[in-house]
C-alpha positions in Angstrom: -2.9 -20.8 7.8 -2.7 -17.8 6.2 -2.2 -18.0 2.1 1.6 -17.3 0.0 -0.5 -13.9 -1.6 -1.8 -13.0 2.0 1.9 -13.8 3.7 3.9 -11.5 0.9 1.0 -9.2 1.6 1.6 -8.9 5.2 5.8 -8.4 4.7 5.1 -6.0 2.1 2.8 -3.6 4.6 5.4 -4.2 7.6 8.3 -3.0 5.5 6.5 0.2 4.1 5.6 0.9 7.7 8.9 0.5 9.0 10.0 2.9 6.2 10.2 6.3 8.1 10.3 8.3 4.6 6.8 6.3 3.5 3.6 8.3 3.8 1.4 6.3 6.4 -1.5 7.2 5.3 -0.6 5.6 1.9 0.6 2.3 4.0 -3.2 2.2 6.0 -4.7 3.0 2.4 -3.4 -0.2 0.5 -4.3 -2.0 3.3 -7.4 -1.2 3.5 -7.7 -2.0 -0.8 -5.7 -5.4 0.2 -8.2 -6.3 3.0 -11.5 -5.8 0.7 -10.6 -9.0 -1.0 -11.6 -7.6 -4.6 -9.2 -7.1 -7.6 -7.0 -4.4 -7.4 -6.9 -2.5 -10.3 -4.1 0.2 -11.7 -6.2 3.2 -11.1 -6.8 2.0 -7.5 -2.9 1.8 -7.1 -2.6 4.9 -8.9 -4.3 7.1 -6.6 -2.8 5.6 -3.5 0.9 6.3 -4.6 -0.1 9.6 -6.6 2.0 12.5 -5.2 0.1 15.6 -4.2 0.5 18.9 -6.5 4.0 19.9 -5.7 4.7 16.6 -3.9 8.6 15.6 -3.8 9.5 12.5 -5.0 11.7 10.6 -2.6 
């Protein structure tokens, strides 16, 4: 049986994918962080949901 952390895991990565306005690459990037098993720090997050130069914000 999959864990409480893995299970709020799992529902957060399904609802970012079924966001059409989220950056999938960003979605397959967290889960690849989420799936190494280590601890996640800021600057890990940080460059995952860092915009591009001249991104939008949505």
């Amino acid at each position: 049986m999959a864990s409480l952390q893995d299970s709020v895991a799992n529902k957060f990565l399904e609802t970012l994918s079924n966001d059409e306005n989220f950056d999938a690459s960003k979605t397959q990037k967290l889960e690849a962080l989420l799936k190494e098993g280590r601890k996640i720090k800021a600057d890990d997050l940080a460059e995952i949901f860092t915009l591009p130069d001249g991104g939008e914000v949505l």
